[in-house]
N, C-alpha and C positions, 0 to 999 in steps of 0.2 A: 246669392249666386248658387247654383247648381250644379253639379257635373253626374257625366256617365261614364262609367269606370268599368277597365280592363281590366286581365290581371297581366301583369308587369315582369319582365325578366330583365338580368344588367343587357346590356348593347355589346354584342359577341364583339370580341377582339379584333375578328377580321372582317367584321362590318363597318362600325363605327370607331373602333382602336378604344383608349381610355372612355370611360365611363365620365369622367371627369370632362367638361365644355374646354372645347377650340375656339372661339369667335372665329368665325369662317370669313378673309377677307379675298374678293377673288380679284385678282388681276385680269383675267379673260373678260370681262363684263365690257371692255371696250374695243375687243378683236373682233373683228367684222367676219371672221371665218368662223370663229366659234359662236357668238351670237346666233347666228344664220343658221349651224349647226344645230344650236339647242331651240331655236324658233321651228325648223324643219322637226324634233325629235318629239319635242312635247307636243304637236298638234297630232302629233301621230298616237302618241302613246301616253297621255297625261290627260286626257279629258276625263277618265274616271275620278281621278285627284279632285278634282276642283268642280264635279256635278254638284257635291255638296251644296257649294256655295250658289251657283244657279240656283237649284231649286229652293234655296231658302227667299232668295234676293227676289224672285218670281212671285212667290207665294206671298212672300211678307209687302210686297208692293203691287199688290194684284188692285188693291181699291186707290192708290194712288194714281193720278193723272199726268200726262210725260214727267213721272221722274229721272230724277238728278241723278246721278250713282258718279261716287267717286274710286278709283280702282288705284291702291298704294302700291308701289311694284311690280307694276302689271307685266317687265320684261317684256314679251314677243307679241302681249297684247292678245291672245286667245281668249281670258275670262273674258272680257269687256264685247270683245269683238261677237262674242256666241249668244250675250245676254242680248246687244242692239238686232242680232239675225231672228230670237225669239220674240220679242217683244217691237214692233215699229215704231213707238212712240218714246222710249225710253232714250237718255243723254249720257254718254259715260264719259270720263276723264280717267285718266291714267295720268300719272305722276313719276318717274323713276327716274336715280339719280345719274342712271348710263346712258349718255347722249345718244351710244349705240344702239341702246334697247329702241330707243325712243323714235328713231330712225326706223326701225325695223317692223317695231309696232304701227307704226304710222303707213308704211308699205303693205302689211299685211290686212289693215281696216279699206286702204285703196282698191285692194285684191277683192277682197270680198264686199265689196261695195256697199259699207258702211262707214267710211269716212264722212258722210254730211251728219254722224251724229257721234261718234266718235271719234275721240282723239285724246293721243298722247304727248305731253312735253317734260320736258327737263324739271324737276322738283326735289326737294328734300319731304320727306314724312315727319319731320320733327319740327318743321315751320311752314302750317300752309296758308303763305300769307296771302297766296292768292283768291281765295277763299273766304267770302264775311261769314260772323257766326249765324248758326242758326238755320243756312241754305241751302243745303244739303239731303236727299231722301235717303238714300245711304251710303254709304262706303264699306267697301269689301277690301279682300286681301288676300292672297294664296304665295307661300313660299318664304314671305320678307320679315316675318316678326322677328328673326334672329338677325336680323340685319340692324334690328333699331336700335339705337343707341342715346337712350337709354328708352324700351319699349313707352315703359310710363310717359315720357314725353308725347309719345305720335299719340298713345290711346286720348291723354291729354286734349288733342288736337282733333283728334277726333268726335270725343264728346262736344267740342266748342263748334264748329261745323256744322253737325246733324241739328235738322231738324226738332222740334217735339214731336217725340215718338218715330223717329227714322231710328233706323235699322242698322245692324253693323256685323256682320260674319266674316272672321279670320283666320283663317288655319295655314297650317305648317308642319312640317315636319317634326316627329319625337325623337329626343335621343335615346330614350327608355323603351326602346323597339320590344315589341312583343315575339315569342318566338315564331311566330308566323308572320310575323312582319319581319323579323331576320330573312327568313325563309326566301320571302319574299321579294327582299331587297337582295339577295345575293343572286337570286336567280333573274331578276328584271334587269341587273346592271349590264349585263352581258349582252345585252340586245344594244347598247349606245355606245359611243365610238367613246374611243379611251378617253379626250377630253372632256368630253361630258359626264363620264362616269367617273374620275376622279374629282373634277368637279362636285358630284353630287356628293361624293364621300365624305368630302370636305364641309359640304354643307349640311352633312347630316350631324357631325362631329361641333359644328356650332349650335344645334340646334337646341329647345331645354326638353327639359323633360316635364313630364304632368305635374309634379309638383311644383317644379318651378313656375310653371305656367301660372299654376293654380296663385303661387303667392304674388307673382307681379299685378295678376288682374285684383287682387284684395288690395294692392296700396294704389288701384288706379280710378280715373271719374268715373270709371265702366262697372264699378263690383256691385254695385245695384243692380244693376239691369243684366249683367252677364253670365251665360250658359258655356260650359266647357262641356263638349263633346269631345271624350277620347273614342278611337280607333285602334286598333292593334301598330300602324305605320303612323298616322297624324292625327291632330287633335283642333279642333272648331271653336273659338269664339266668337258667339252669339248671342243677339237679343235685340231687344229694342228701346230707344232709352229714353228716359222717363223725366220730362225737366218741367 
């Protein structure tokens, strides 16, 4: 395993509050005004967040033929929906455990008229039964690692899944904000409507930090094959895995 390093400051008081992890549990995740709300805000102003993971998922399946991609959390369904708009041949799934999301996401791939290859339903990340092992080209992820419980389990599940040699990029949020990721993060919140922005505080307040990162992927099937890209705001794992 490898990583690319920042240098690192605590998470200012009146960004993230303690230093110390919140597990972030949101109850909006099934309010259909807020959903709607953070689906309208992140297509607006979150596709830098998550080009990352496009162009790895692009590039790393450039020689595969309509790949699989499976998409953990995918909320409002943007990643998946942008990957099927680039590529015509590619199949995404989305999995996420708020019926609302999943509703919304499903609205949003109708809109943009990739519903015949995309789609999302109701799932847990830490059991995907629906899924034989092995079938998989990759699975991606943006937002949800701090949601897993216990992360080891999903990566678990995700090794069993992929392919030999598929591919797997996930990134998230840091709680070890860099000062310009402080910087950052106070002056971006101000642009989203109060629930969304409290919301995100909350979620930035569960989120881990690089080291943390760092030690969950060493006890997981993924530290062979896994690359940690830190960021000043969020951090990337990555790679391809080797069975």
């Amino acid at each position: 395993m490898s990583n690319e390093t920042a240098v690192t400051s605590p998470a200012p008081e009146d960004v993230t509050g303690e230093i110390s992890r919140i597990p972030h549990i949101e109850p909006l995740f099934e309010d259909v005004e807020f959903v709607s709300e953070y689906s309208r805000l992140t297509k607006r102003y979150a596709g830098a967040d998550y080009e990352p993971i496009l162009k790895f998922a692009l590039a790393e399946l450039k020689q595969v033929e309509q790949p699989r991609v499976l998409e953990l959390g995918p909320g409002p369904g943007w990643i998946g929906i942008s990957l099927a708009k680039r590529r015509k041949d590619i199949r995404v799934t989305g999995i996420d455990i708020s019926n609302t999301y999943v509703d919304i996401a499903n609205e949003n791939a109708a809109h943009e008229g990739v519903d015949d290859r995309v789609d999302f339903r109701k799932g847990d990340a830490c059991s995907l039964d629906d899924f034989a092992d092995g079938t998989l080209d990759a699975v991606i992820s943006n937002q949800s690692f701090h949601y897993w419980e216990p992360p080891t389990a999903v990566l678990r599940e995700v090794a069993r899944v992929l392919k030999p040699n598929g591919v797997f990029c996930i990134g998230d949020d840091r709680r070890d904000l860099t000062f310009l990721a402080s910087f950052i993060v106070l002056l971006t919140k101000w642009f989203l409507t109060a629930s969304v922005r409290e919301s995100w505080m909350r979620s930035l307040q569960g989120s881990f930090t690089a080291a943390e990162v760092k030690e969950i992927i060493e006890r997981s099937e993924l530290k062979h094959d896994a690359q940690i890209k830190l960021y000043p705001r969020m951090f990337f794992v990555q790679g391809r895995l080797k069975k």
